[in-house]
PyMOL Python script that loads the backbone (N, CA, C, O; Angstrom):
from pymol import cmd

cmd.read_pdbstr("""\
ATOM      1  N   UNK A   1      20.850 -55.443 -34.226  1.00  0.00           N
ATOM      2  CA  UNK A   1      22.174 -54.868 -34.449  1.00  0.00           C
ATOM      3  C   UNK A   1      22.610 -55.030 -35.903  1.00  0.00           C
ATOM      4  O   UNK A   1      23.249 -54.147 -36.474  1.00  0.00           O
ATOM      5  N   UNK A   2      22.222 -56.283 -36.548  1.00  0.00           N
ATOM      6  CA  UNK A   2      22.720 -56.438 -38.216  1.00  0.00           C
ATOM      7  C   UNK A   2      22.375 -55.028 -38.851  1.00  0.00           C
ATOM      8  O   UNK A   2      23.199 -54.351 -39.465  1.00  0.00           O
ATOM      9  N   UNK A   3      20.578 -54.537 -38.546  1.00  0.00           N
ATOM     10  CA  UNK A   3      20.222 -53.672 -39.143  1.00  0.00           C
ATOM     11  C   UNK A   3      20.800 -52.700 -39.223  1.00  0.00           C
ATOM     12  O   UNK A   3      21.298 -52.689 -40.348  1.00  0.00           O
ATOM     13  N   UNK A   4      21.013 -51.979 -38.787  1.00  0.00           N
ATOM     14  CA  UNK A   4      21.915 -50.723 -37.592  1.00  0.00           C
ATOM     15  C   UNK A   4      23.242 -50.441 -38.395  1.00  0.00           C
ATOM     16  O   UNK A   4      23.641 -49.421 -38.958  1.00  0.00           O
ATOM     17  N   UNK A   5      23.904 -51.965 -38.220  1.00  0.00           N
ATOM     18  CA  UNK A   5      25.544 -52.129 -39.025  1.00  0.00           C
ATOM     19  C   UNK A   5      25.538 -52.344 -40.477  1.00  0.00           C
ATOM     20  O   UNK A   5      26.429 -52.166 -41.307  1.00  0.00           O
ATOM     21  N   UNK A   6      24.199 -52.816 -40.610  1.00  0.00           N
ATOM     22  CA  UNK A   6      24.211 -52.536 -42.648  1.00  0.00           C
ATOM     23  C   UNK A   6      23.897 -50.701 -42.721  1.00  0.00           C
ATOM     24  O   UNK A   6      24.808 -50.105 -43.296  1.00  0.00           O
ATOM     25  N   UNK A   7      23.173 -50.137 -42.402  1.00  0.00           N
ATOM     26  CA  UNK A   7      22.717 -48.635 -42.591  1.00  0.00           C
ATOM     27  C   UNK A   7      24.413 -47.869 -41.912  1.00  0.00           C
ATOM     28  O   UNK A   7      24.753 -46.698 -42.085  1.00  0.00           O
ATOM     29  N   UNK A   8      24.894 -48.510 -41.458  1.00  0.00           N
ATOM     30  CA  UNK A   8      26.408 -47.693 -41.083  1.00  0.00           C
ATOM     31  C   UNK A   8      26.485 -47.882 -42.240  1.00  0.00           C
ATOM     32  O   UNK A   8      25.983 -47.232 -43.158  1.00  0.00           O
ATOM     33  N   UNK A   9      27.079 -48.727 -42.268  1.00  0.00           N
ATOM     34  CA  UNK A   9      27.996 -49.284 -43.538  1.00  0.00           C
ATOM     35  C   UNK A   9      27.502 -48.915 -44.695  1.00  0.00           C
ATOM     36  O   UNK A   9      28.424 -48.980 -45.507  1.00  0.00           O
ATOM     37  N   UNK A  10      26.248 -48.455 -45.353  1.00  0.00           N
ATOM     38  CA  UNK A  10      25.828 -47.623 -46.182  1.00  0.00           C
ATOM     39  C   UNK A  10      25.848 -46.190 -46.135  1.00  0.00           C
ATOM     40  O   UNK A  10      26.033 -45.411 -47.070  1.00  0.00           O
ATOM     41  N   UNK A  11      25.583 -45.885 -44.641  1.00  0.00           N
ATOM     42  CA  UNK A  11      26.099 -44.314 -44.233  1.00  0.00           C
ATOM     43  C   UNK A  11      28.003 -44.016 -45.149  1.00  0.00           C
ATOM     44  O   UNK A  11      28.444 -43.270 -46.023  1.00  0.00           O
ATOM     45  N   UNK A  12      28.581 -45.174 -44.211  1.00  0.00           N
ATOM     46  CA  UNK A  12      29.892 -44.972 -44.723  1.00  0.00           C
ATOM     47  C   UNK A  12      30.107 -44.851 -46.013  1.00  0.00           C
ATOM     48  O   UNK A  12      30.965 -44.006 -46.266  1.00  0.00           O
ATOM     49  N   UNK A  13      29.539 -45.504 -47.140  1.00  0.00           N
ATOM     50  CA  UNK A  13      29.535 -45.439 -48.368  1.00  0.00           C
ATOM     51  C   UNK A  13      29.192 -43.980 -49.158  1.00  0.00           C
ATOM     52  O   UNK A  13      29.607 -43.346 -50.128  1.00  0.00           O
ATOM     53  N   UNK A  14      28.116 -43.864 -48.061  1.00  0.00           N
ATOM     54  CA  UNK A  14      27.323 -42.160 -48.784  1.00  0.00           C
ATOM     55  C   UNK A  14      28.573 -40.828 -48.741  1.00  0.00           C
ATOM     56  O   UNK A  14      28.754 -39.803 -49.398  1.00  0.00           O
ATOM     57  N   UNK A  15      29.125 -41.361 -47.830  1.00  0.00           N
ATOM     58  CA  UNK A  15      30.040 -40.589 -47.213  1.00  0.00           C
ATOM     59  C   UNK A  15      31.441 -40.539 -48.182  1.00  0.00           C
ATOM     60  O   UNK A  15      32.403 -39.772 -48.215  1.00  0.00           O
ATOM     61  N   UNK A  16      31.301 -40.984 -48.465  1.00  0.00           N
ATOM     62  CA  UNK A  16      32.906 -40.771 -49.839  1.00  0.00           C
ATOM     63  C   UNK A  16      31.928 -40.084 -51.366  1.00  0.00           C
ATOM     64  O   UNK A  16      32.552 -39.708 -52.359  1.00  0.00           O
ATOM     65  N   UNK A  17      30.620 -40.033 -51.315  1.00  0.00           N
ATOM     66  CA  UNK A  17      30.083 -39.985 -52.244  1.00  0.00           C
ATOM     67  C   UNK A  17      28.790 -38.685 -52.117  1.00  0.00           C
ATOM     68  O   UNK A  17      27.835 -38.643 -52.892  1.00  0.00           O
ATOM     69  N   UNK A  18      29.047 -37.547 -50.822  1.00  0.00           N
ATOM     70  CA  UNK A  18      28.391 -36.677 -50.561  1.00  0.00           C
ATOM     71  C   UNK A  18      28.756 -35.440 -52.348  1.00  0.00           C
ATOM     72  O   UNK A  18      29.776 -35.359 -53.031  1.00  0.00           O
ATOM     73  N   UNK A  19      27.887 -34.981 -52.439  1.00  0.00           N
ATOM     74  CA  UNK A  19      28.006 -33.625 -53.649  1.00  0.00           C
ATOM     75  C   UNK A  19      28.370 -32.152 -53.126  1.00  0.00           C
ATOM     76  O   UNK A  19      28.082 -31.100 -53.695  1.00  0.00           O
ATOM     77  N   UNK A  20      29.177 -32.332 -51.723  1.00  0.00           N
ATOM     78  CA  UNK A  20      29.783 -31.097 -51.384  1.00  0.00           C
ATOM     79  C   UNK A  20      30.228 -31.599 -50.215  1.00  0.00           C
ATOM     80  O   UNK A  20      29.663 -32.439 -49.514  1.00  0.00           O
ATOM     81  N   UNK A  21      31.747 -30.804 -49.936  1.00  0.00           N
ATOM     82  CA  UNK A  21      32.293 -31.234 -49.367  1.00  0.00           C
ATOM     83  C   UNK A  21      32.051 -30.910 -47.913  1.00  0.00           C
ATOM     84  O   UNK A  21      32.050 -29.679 -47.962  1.00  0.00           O
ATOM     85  N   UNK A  22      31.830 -31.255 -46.555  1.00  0.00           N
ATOM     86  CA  UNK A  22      31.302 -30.652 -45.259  1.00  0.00           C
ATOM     87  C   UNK A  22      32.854 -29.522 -44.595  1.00  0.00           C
ATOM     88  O   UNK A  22      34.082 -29.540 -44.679  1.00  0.00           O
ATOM     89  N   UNK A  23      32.023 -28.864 -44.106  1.00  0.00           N
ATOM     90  CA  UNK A  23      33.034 -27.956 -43.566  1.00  0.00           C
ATOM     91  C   UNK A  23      33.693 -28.605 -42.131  1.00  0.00           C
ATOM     92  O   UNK A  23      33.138 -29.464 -41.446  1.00  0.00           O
ATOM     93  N   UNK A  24      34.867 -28.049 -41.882  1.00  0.00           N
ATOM     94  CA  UNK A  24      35.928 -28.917 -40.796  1.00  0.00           C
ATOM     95  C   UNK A  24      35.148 -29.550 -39.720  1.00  0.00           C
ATOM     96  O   UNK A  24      35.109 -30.744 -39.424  1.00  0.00           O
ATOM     97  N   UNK A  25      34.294 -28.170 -38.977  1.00  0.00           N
ATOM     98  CA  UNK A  25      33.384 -28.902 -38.144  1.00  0.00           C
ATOM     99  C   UNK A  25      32.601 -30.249 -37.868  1.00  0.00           C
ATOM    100  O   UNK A  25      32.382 -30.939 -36.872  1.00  0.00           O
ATOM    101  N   UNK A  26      32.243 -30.310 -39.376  1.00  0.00           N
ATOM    102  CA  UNK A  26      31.606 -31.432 -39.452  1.00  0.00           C
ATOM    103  C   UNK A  26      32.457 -32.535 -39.811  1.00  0.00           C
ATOM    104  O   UNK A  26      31.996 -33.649 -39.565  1.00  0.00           O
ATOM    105  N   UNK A  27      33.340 -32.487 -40.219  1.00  0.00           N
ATOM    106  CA  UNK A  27      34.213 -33.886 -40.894  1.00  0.00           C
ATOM    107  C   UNK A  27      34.237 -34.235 -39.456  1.00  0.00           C
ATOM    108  O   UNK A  27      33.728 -35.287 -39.071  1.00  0.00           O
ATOM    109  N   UNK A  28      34.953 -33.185 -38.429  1.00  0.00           N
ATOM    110  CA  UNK A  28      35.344 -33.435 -37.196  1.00  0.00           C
ATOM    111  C   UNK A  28      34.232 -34.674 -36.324  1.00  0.00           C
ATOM    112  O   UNK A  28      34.485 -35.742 -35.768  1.00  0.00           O
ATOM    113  N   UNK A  29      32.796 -33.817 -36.571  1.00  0.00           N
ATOM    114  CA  UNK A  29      31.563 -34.917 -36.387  1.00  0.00           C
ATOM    115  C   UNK A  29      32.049 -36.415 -36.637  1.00  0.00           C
ATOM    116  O   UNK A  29      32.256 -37.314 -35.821  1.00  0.00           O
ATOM    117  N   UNK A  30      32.178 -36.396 -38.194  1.00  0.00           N
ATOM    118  CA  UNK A  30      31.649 -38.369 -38.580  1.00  0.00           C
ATOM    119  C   UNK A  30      32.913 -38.507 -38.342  1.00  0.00           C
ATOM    120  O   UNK A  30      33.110 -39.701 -38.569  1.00  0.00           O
ATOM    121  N   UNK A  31      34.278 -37.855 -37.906  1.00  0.00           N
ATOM    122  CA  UNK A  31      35.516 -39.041 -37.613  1.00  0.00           C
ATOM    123  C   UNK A  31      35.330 -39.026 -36.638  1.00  0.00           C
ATOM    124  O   UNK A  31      35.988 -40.022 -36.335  1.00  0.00           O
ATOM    125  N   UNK A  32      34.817 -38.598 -35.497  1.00  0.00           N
ATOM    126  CA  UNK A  32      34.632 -38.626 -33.884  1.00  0.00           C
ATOM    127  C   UNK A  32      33.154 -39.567 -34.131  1.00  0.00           C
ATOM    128  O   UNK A  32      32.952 -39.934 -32.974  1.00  0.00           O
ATOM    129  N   UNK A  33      32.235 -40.049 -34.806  1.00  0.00           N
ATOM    130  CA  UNK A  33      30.716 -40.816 -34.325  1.00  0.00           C
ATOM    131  C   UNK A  33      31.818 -41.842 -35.161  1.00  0.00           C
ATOM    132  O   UNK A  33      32.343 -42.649 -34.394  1.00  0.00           O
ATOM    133  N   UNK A  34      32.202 -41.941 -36.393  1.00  0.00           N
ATOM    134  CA  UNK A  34      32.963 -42.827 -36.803  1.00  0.00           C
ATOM    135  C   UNK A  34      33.946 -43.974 -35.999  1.00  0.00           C
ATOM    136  O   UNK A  34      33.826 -45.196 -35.916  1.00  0.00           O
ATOM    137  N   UNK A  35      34.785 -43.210 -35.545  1.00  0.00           N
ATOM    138  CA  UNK A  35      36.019 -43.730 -34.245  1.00  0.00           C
ATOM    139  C   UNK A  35      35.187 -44.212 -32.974  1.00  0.00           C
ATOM    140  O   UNK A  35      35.074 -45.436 -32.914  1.00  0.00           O
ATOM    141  N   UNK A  36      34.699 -43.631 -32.145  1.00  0.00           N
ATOM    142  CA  UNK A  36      33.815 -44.076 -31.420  1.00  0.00           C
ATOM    143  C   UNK A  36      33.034 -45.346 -32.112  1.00  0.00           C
ATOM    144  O   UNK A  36      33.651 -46.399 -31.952  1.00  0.00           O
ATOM    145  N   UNK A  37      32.075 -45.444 -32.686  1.00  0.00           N
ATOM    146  CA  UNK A  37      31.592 -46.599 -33.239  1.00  0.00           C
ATOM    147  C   UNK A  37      32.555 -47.748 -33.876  1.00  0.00           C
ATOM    148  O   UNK A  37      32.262 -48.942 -33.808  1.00  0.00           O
ATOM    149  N   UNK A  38      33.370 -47.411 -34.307  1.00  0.00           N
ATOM    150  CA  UNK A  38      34.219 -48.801 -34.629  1.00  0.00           C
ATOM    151  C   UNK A  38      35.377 -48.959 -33.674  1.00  0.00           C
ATOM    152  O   UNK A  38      36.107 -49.943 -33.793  1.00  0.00           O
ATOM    153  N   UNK A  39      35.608 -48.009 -32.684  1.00  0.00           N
ATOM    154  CA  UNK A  39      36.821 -48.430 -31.924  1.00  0.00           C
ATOM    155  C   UNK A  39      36.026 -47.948 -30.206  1.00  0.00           C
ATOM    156  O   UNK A  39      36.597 -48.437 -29.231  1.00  0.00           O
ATOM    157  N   UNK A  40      35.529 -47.584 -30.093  1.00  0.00           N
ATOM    158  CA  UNK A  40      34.937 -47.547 -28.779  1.00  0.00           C
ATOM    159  C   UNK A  40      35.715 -46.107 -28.356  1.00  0.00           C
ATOM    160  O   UNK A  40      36.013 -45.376 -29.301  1.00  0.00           O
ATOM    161  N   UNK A  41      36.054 -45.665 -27.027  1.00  0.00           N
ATOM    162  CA  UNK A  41      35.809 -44.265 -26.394  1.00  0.00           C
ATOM    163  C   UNK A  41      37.604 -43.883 -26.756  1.00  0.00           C
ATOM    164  O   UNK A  41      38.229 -44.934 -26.616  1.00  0.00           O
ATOM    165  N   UNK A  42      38.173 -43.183 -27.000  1.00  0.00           N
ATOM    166  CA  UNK A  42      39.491 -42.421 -27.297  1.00  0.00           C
ATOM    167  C   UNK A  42      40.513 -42.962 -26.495  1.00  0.00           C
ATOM    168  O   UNK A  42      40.181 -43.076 -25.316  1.00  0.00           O
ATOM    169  N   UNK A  43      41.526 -43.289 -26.738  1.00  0.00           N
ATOM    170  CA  UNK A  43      42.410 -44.058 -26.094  1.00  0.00           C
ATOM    171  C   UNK A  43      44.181 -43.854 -26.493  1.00  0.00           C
ATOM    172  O   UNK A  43      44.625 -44.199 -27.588  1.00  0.00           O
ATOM    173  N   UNK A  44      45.066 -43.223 -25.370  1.00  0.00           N
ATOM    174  CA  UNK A  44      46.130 -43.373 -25.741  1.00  0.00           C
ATOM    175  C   UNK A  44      46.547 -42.061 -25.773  1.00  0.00           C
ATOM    176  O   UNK A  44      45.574 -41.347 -25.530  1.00  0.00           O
ATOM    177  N   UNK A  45      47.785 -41.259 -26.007  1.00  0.00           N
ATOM    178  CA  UNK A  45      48.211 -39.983 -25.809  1.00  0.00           C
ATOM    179  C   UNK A  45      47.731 -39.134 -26.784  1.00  0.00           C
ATOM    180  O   UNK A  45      47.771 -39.482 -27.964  1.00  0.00           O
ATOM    181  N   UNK A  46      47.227 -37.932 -26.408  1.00  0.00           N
ATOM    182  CA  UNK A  46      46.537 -36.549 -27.055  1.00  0.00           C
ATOM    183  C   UNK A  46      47.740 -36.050 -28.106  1.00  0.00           C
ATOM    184  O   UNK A  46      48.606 -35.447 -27.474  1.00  0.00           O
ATOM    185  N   UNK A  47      48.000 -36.127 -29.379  1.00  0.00           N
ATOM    186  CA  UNK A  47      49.199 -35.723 -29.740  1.00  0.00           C
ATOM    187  C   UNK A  47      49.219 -34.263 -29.750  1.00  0.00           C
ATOM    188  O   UNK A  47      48.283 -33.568 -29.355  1.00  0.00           O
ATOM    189  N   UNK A  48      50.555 -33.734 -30.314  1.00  0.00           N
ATOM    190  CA  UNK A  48      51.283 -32.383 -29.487  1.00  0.00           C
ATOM    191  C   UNK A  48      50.613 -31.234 -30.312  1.00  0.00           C
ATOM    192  O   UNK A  48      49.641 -31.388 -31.051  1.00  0.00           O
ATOM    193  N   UNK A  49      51.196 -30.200 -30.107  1.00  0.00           N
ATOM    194  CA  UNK A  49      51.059 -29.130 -30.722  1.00  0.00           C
ATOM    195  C   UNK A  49      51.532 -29.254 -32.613  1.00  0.00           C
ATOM    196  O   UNK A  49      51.147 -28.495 -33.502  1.00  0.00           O
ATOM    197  N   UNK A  50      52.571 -30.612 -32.767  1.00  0.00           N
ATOM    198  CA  UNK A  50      53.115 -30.105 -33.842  1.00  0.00           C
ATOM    199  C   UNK A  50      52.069 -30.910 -34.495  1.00  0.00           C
ATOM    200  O   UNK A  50      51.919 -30.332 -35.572  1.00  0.00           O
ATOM    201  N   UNK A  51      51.347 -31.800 -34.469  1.00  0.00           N
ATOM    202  CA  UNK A  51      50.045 -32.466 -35.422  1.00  0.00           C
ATOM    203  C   UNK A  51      48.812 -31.592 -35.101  1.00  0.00           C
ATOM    204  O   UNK A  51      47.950 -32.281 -34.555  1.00  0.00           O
ATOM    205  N   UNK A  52      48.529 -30.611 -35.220  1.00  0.00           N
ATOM    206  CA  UNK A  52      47.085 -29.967 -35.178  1.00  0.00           C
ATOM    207  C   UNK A  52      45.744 -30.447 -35.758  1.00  0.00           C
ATOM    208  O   UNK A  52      44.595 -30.172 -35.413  1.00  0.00           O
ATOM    209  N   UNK A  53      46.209 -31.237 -36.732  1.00  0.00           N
ATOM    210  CA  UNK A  53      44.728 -32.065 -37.326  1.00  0.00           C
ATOM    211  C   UNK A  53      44.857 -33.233 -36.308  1.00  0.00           C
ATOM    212  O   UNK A  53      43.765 -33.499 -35.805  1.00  0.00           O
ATOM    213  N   UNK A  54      45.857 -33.986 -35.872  1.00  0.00           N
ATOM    214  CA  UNK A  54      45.798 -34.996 -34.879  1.00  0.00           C
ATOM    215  C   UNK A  54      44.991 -34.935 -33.983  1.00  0.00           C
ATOM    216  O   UNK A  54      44.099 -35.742 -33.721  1.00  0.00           O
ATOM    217  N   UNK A  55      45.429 -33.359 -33.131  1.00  0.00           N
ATOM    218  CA  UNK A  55      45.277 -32.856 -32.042  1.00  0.00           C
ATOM    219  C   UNK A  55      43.214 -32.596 -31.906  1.00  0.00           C
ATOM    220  O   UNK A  55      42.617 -32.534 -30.832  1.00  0.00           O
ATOM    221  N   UNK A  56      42.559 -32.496 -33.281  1.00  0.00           N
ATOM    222  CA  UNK A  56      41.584 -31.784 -33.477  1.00  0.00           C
ATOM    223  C   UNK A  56      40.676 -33.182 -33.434  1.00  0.00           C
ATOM    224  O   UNK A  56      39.691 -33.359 -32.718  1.00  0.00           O
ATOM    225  N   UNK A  57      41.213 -34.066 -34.314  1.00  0.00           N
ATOM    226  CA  UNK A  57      40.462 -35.223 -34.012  1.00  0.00           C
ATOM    227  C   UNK A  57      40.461 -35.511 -32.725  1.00  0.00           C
ATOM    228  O   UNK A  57      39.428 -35.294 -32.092  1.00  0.00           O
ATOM    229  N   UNK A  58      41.651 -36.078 -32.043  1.00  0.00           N
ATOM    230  CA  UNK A  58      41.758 -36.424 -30.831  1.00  0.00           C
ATOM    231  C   UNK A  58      40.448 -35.709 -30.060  1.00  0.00           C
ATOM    232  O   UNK A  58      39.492 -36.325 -29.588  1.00  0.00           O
ATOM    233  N   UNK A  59      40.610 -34.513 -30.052  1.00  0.00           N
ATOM    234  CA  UNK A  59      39.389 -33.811 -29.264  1.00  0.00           C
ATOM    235  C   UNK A  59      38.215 -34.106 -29.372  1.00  0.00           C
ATOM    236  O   UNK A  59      37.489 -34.426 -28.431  1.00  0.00           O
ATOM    237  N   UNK A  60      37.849 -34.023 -30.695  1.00  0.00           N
ATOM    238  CA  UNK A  60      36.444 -34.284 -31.068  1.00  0.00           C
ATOM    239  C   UNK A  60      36.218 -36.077 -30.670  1.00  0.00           C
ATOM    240  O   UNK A  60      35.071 -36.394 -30.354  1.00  0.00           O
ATOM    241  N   UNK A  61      36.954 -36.841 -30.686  1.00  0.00           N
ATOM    242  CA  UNK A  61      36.774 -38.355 -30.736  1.00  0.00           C
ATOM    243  C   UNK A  61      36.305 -38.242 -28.725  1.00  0.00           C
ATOM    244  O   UNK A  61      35.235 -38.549 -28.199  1.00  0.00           O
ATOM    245  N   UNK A  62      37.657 -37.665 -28.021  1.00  0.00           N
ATOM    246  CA  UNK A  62      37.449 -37.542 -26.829  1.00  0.00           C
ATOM    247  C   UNK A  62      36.570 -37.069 -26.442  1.00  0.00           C
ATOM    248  O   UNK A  62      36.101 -37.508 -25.392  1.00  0.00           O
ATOM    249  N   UNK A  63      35.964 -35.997 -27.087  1.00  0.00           N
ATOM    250  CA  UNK A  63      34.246 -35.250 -26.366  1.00  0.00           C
ATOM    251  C   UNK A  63      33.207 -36.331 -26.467  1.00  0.00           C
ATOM    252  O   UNK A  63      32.166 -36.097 -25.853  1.00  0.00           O
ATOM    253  N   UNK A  64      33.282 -37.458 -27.115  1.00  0.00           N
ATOM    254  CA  UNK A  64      32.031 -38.121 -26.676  1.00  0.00           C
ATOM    255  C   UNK A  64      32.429 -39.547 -26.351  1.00  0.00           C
ATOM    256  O   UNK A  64      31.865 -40.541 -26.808  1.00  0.00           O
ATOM    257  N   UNK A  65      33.405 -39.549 -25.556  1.00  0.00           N
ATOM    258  CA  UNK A  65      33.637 -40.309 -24.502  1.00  0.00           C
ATOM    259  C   UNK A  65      32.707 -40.495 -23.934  1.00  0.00           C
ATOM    260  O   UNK A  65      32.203 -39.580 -23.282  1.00  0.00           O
ATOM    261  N   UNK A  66      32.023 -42.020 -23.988  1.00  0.00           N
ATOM    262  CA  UNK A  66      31.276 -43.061 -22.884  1.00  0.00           C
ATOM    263  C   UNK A  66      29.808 -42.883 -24.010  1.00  0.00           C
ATOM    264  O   UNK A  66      28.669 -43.189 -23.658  1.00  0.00           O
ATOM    265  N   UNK A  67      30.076 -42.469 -25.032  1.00  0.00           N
ATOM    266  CA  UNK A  67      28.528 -42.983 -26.280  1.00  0.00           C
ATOM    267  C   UNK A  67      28.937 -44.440 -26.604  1.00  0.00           C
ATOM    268  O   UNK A  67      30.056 -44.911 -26.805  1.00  0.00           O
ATOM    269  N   UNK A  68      27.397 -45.174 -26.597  1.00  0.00           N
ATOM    270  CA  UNK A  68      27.880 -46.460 -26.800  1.00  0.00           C
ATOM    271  C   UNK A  68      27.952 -46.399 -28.098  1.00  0.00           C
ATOM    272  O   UNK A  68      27.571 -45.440 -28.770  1.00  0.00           O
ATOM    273  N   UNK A  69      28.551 -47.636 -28.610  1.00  0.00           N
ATOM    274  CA  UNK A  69      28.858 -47.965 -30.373  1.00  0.00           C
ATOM    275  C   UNK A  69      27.538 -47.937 -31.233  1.00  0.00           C
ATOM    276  O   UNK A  69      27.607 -47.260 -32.259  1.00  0.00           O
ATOM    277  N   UNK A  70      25.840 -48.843 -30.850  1.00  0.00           N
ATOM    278  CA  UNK A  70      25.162 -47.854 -31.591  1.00  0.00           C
ATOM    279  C   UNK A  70      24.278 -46.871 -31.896  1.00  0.00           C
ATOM    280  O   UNK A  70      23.450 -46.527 -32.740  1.00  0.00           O
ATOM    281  N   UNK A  71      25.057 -46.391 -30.321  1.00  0.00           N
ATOM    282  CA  UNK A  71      24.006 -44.831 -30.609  1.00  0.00           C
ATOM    283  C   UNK A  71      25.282 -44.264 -31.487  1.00  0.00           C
ATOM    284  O   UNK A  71      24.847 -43.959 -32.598  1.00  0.00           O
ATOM    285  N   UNK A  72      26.143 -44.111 -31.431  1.00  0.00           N
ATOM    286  CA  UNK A  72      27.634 -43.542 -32.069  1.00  0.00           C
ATOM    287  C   UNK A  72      26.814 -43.951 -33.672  1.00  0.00           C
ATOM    288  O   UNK A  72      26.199 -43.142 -34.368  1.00  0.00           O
ATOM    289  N   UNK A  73      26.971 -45.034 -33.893  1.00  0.00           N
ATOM    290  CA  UNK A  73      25.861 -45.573 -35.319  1.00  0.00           C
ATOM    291  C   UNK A  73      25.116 -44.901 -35.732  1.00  0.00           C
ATOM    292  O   UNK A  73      25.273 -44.400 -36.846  1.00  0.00           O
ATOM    293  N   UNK A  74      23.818 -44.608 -34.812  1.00  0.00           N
ATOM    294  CA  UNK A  74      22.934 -43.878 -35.398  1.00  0.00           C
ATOM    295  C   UNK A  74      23.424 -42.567 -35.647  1.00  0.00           C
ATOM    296  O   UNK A  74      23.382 -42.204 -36.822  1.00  0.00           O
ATOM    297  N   UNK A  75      23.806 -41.902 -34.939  1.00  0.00           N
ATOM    298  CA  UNK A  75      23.912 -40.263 -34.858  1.00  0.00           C
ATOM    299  C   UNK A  75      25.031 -40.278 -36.011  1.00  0.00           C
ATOM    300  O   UNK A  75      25.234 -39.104 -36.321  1.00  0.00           O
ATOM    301  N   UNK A  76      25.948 -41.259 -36.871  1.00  0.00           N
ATOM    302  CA  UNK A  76      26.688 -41.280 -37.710  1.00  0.00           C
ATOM    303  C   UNK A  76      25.478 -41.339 -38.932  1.00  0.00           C
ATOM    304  O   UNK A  76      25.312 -40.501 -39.819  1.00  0.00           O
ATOM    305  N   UNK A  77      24.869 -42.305 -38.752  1.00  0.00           N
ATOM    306  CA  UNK A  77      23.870 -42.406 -39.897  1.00  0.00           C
ATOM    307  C   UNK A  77      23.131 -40.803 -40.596  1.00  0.00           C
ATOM    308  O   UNK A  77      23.203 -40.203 -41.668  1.00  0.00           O
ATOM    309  N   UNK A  78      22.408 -40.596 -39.225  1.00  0.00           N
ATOM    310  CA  UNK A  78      21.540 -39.290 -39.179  1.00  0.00           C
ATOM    311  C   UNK A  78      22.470 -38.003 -39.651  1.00  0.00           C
ATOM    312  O   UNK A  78      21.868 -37.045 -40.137  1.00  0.00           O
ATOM    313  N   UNK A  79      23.601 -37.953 -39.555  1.00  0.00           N
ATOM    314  CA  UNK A  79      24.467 -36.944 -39.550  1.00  0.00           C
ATOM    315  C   UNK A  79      25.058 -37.044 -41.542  1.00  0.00           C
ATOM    316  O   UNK A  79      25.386 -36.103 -42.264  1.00  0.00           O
ATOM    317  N   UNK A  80      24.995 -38.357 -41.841  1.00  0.00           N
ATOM    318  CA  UNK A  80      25.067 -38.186 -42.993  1.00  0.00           C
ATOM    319  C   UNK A  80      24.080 -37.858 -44.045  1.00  0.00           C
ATOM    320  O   UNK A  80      24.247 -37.245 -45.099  1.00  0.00           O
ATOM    321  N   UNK A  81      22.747 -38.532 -43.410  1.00  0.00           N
ATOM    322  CA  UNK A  81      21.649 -38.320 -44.533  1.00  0.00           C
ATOM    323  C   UNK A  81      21.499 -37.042 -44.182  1.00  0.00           C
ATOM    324  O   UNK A  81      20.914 -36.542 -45.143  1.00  0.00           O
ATOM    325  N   UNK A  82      21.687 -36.169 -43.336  1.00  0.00           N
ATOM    326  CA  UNK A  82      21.683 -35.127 -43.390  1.00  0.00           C
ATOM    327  C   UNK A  82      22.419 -34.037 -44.392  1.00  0.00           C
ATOM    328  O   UNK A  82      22.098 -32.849 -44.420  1.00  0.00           O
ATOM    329  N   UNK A  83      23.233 -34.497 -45.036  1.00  0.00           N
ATOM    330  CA  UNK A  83      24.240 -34.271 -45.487  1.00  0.00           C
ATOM    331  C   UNK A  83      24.302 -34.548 -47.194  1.00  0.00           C
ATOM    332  O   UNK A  83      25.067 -33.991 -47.981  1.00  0.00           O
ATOM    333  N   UNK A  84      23.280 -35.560 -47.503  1.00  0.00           N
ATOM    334  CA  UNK A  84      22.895 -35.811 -48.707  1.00  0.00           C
ATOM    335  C   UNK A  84      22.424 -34.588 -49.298  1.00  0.00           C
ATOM    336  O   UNK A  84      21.742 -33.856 -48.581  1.00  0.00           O
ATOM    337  N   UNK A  85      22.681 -34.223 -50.533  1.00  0.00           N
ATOM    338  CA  UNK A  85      22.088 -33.715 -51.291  1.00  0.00           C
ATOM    339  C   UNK A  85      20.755 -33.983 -51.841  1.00  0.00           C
ATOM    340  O   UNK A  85      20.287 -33.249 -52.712  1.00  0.00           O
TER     341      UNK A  85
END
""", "prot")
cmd.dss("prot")
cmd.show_as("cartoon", "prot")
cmd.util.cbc("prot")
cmd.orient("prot")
């Protein structure tokens, strides 16, 4: 597990430091493998119509309800080196 949580935690780093910016879809990705991995499965009220970026995360965090924390890890990892230039 150390291994796993150092390569996040370098994922996370790559990730403020990608050479183009990902389109909505995908941000939507690493804050939903993101949230999931450091906070576990979505929790608490879906906010309304008037937060729409709220509302968008919320969704995406909620669609992968019941991934454990580090497969959530890996597929965060993989999703960024993907993403490297």
């Amino acid at each position: 597990m150390a291994d796993i949580q150092a390569s996040f935690e370098a994922a996370m780093a790559a990730s403020k430091t990608l050479s183009e910016r990902p389109d909505n879809s995908t941000l939507l990705q690493i804050y939903a493998l993101y949230k999931q991995a450091t906070a576990g499965d979505a929790e608490g009220k879906r906010p309304g119509f008037g937060d729409m970026v709220g509302r968008a995360k919320y969704d995406a965090w909620a669609a992968i309800k019941g991934t454990g924390k580090e497969d959530a890890m890996q597929r965060y990892i993989a999703l960024i080196e993907s993403l490297k230039g």
